[in-house]
Structure formats: C-alpha cells, structure tokens
PDB file of N, CA, C, O and CB in Angstrom:
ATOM      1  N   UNK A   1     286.722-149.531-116.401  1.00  0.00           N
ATOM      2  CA  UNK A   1     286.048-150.818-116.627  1.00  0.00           C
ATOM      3  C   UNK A   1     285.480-150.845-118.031  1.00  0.00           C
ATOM      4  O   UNK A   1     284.566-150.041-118.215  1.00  0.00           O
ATOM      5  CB  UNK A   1     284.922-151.058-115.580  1.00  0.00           C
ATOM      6  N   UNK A   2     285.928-151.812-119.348  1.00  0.00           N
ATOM      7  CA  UNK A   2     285.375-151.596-120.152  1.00  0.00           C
ATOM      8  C   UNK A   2     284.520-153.278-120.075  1.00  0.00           C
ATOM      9  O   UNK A   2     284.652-154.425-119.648  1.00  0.00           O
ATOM     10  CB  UNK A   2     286.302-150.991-121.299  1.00  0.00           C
ATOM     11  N   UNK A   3     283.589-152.355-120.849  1.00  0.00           N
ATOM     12  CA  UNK A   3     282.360-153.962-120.797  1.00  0.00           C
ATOM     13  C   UNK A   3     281.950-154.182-121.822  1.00  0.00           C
ATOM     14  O   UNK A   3     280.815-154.586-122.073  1.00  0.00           O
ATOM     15  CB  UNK A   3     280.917-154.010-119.986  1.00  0.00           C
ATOM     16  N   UNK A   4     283.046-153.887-122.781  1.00  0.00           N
ATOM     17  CA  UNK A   4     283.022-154.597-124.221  1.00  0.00           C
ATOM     18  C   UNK A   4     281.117-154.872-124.926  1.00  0.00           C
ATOM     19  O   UNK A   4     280.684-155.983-125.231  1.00  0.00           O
ATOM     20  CB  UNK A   4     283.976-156.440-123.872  1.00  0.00           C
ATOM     21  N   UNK A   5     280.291-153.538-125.030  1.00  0.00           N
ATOM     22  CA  UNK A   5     278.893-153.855-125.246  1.00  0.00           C
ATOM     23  C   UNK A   5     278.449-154.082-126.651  1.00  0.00           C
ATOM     24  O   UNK A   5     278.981-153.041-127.039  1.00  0.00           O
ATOM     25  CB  UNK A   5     278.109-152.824-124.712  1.00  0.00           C
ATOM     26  N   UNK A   6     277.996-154.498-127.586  1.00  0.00           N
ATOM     27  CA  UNK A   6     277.834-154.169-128.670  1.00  0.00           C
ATOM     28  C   UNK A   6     276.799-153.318-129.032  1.00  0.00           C
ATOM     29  O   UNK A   6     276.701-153.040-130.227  1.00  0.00           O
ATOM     30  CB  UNK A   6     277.833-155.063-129.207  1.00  0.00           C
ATOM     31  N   UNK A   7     275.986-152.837-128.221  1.00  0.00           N
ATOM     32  CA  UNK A   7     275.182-152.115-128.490  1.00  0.00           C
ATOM     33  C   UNK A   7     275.676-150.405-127.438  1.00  0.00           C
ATOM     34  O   UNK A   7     275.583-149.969-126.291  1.00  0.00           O
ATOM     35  CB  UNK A   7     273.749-153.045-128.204  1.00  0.00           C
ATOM     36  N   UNK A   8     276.196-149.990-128.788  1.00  0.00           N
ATOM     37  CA  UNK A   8     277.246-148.671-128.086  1.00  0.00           C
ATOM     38  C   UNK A   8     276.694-147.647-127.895  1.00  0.00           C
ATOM     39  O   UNK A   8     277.188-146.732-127.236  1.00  0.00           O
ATOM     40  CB  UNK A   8     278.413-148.132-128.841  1.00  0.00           C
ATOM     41  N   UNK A   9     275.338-147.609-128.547  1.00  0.00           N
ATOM     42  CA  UNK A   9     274.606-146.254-128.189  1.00  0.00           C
ATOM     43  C   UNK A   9     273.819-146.423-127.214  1.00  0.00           C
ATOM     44  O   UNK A   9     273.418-145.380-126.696  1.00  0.00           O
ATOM     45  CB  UNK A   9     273.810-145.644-129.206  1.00  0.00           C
ATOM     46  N   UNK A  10     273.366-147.626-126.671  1.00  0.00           N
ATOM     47  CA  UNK A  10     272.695-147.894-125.467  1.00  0.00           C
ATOM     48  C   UNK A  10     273.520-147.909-124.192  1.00  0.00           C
ATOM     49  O   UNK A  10     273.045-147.700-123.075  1.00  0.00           O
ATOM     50  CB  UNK A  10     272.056-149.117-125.608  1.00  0.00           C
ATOM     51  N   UNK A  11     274.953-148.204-124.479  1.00  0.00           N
ATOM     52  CA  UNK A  11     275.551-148.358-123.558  1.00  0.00           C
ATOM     53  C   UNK A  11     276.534-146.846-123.364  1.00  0.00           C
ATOM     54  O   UNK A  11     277.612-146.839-122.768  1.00  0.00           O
ATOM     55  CB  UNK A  11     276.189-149.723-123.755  1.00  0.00           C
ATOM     56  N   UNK A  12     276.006-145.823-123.894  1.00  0.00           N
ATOM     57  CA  UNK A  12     276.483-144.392-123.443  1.00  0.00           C
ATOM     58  C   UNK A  12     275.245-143.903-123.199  1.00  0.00           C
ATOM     59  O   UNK A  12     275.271-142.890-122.500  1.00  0.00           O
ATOM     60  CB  UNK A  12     277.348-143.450-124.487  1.00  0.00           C
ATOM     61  N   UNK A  13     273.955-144.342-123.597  1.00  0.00           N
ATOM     62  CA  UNK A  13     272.726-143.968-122.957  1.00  0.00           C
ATOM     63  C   UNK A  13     272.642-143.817-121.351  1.00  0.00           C
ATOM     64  O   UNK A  13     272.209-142.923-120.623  1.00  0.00           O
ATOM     65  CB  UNK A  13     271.779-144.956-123.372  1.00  0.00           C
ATOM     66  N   UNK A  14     273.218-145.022-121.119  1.00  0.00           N
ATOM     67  CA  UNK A  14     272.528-145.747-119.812  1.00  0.00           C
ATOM     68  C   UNK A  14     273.737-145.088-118.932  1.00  0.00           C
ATOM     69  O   UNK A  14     273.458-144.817-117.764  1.00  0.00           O
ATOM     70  CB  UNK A  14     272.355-147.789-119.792  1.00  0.00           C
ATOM     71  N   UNK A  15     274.932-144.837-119.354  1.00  0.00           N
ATOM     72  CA  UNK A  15     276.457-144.723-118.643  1.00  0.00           C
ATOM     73  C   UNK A  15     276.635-144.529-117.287  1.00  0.00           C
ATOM     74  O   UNK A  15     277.223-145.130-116.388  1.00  0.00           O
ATOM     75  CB  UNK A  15     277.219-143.632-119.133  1.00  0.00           C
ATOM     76  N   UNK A  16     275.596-142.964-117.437  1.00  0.00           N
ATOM     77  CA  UNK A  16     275.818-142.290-116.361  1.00  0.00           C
ATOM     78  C   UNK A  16     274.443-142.899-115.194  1.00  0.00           C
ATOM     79  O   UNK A  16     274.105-142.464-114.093  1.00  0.00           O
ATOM     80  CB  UNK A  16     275.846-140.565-116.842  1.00  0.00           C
ATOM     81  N   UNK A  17     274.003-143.844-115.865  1.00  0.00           N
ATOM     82  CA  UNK A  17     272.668-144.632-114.846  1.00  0.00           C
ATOM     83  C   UNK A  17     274.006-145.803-114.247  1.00  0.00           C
ATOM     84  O   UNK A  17     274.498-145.719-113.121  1.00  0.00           O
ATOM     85  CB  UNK A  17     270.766-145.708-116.118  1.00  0.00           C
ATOM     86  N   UNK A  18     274.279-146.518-114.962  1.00  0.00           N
ATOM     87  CA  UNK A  18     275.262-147.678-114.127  1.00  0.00           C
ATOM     88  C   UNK A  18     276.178-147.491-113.434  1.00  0.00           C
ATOM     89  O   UNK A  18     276.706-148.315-112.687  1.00  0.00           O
ATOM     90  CB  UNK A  18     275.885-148.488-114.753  1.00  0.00           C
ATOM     91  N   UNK A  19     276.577-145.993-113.660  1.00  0.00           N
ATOM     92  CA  UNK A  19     277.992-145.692-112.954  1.00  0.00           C
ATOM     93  C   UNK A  19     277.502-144.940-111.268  1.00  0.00           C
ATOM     94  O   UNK A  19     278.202-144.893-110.257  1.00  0.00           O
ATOM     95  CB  UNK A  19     279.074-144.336-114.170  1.00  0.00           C
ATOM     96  N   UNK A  20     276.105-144.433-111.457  1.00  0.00           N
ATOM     97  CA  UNK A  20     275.592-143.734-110.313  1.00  0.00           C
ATOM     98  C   UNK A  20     275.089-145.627-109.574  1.00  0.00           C
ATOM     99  O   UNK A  20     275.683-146.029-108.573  1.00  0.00           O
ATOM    100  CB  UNK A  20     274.008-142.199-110.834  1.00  0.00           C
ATOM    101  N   UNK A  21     274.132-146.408-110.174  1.00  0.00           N
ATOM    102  CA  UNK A  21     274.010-147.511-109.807  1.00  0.00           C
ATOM    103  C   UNK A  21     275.293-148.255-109.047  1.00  0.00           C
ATOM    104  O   UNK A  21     275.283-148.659-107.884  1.00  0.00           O
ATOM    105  CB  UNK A  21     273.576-148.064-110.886  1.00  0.00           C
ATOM    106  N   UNK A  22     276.507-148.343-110.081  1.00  0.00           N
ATOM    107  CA  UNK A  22     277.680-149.374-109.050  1.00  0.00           C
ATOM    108  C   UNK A  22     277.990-147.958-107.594  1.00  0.00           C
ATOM    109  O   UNK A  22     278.340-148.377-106.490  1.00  0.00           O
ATOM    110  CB  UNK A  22     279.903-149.916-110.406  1.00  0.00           C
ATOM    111  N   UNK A  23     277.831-146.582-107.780  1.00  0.00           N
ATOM    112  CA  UNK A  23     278.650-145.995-106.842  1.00  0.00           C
ATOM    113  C   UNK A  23     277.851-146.247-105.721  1.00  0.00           C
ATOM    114  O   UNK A  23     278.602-146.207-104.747  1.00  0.00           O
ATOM    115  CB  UNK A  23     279.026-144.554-107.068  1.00  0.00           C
ATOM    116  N   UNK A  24     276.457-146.538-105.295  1.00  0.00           N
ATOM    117  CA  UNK A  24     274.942-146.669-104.822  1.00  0.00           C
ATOM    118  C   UNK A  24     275.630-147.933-104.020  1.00  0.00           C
ATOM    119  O   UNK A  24     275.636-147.827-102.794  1.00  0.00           O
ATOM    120  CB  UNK A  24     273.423-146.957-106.156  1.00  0.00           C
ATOM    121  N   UNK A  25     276.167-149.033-104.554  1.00  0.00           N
ATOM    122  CA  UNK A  25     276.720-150.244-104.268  1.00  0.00           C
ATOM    123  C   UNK A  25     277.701-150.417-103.486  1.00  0.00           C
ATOM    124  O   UNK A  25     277.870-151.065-102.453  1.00  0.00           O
ATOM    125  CB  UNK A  25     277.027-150.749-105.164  1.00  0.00           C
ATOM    126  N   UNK A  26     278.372-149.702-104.161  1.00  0.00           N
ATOM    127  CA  UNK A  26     279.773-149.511-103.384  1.00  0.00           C
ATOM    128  C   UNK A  26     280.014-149.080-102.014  1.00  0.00           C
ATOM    129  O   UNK A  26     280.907-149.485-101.269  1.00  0.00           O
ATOM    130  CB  UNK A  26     280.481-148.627-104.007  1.00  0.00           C
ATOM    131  N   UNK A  27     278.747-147.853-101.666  1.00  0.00           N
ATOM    132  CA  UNK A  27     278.616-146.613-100.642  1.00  0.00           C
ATOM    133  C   UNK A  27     277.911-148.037 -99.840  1.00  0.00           C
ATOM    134  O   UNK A  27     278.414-148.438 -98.790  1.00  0.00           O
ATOM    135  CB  UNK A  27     277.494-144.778-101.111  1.00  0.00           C
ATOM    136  N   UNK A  28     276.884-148.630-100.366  1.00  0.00           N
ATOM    137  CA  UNK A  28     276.199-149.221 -99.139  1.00  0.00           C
ATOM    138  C   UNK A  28     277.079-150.426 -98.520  1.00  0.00           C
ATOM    139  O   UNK A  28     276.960-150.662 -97.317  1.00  0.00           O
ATOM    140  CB  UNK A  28     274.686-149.782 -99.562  1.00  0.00           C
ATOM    141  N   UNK A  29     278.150-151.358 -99.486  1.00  0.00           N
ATOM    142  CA  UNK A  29     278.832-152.046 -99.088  1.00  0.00           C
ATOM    143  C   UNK A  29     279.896-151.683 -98.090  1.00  0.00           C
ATOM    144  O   UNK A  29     280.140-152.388 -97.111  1.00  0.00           O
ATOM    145  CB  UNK A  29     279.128-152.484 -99.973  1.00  0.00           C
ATOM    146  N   UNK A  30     280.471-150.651 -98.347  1.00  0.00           N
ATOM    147  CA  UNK A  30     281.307-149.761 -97.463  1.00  0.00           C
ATOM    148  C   UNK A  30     281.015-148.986 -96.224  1.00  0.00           C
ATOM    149  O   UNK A  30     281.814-148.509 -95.418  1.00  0.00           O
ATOM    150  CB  UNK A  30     281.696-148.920 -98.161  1.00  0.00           C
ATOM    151  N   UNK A  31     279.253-148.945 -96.231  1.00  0.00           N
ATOM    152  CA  UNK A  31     278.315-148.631 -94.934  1.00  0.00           C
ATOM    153  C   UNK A  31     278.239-149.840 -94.467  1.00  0.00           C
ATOM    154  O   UNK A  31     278.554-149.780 -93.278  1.00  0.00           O
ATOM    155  CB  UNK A  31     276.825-147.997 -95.123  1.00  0.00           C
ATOM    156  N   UNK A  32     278.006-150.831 -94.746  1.00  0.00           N
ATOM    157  CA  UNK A  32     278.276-152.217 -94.078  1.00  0.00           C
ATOM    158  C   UNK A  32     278.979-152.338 -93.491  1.00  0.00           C
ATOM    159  O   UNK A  32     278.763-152.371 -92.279  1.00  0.00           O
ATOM    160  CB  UNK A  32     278.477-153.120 -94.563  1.00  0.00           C
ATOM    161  N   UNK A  33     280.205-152.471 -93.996  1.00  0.00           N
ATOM    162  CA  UNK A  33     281.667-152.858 -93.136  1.00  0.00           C
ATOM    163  C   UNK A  33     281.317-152.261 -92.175  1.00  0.00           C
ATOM    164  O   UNK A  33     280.648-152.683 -91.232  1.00  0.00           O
ATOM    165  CB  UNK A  33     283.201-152.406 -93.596  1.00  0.00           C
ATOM    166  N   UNK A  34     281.919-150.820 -92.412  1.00  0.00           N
ATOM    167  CA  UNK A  34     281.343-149.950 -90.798  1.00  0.00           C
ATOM    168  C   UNK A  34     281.068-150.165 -89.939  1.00  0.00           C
ATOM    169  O   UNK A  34     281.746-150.298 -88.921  1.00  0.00           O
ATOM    170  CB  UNK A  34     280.528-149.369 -90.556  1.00  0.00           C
ATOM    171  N   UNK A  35     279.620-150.296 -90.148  1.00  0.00           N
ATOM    172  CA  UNK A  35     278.711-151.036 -89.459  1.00  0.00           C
ATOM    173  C   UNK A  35     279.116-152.316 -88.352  1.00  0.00           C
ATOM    174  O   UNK A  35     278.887-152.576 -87.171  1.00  0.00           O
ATOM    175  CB  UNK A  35     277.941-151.514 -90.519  1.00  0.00           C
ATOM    176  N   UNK A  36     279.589-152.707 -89.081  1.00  0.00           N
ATOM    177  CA  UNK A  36     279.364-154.416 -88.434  1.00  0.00           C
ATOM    178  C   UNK A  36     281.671-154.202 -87.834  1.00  0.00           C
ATOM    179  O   UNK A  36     282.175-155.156 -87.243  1.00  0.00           O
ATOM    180  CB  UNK A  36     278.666-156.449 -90.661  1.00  0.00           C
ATOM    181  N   UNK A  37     282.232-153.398 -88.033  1.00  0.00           N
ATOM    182  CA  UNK A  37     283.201-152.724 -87.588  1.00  0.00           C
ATOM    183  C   UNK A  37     284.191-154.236 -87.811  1.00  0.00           C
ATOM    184  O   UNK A  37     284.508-155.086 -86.978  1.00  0.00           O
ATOM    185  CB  UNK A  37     282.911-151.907 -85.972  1.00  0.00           C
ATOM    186  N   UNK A  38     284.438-154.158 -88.994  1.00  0.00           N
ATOM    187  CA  UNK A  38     285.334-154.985 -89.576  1.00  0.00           C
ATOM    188  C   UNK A  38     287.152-155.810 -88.765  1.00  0.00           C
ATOM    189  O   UNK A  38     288.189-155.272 -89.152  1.00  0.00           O
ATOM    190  CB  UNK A  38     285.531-153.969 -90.790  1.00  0.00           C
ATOM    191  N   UNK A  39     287.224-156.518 -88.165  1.00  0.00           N
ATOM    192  CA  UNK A  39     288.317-156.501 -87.676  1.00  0.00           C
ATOM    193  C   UNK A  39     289.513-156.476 -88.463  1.00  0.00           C
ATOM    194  O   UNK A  39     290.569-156.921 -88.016  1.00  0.00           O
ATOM    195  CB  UNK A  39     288.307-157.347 -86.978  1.00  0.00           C
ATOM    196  N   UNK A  40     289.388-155.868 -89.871  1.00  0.00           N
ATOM    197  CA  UNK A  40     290.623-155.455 -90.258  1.00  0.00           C
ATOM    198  C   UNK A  40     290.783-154.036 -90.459  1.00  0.00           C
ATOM    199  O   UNK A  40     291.709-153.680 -91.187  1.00  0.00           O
ATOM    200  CB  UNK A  40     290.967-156.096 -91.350  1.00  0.00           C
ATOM    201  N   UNK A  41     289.761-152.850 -89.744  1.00  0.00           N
ATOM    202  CA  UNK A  41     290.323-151.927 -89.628  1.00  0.00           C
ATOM    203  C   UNK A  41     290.721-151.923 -88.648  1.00  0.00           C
ATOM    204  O   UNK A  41     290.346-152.575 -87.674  1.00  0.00           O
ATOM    205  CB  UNK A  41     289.900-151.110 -89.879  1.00  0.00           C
ATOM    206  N   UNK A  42     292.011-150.776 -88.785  1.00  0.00           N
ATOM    207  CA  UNK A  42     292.786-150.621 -87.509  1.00  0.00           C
ATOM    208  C   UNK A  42     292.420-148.877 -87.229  1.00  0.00           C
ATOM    209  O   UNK A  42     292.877-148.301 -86.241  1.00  0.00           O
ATOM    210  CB  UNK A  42     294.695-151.078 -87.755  1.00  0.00           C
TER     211      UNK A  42
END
C-alpha cells in the first residue's frame, strides 16, 4: 500500500504504528464475521 505522504520522515516514523494499527482492524473485523457466523462461510 503506498500512501504517497509528503512528509517521508514522519511517515517511516509512524510505519510500524499504522501497520500494527490496520493489523488491530483487520483481526477485529475478521473476529466479527466469526462471530456473527457469516453465511458465506462454508
């Protein structure tokens, strides 16, 4: 994913904060489905 930043030293600052942040996102969206037991898993 590039996100085209112009501010490039802030945006290798932060990297490993947004990338733990979207994975945080991802895990709970994907605990959702689960959850609520999606009728398109089979």
């Amino acid at each position: 994913m590039n996100l085209e930043l112009p501010q490039q030293q802030l945006c290798n600052t932060n990297y490993a904060g947004i990338i733990n942040e979207s994975n945080n996102v991802v895990d709970s969206f994907w605990a959702s489905l689960k959850s609520l037991k999606n009728p398109f898993h089979t």
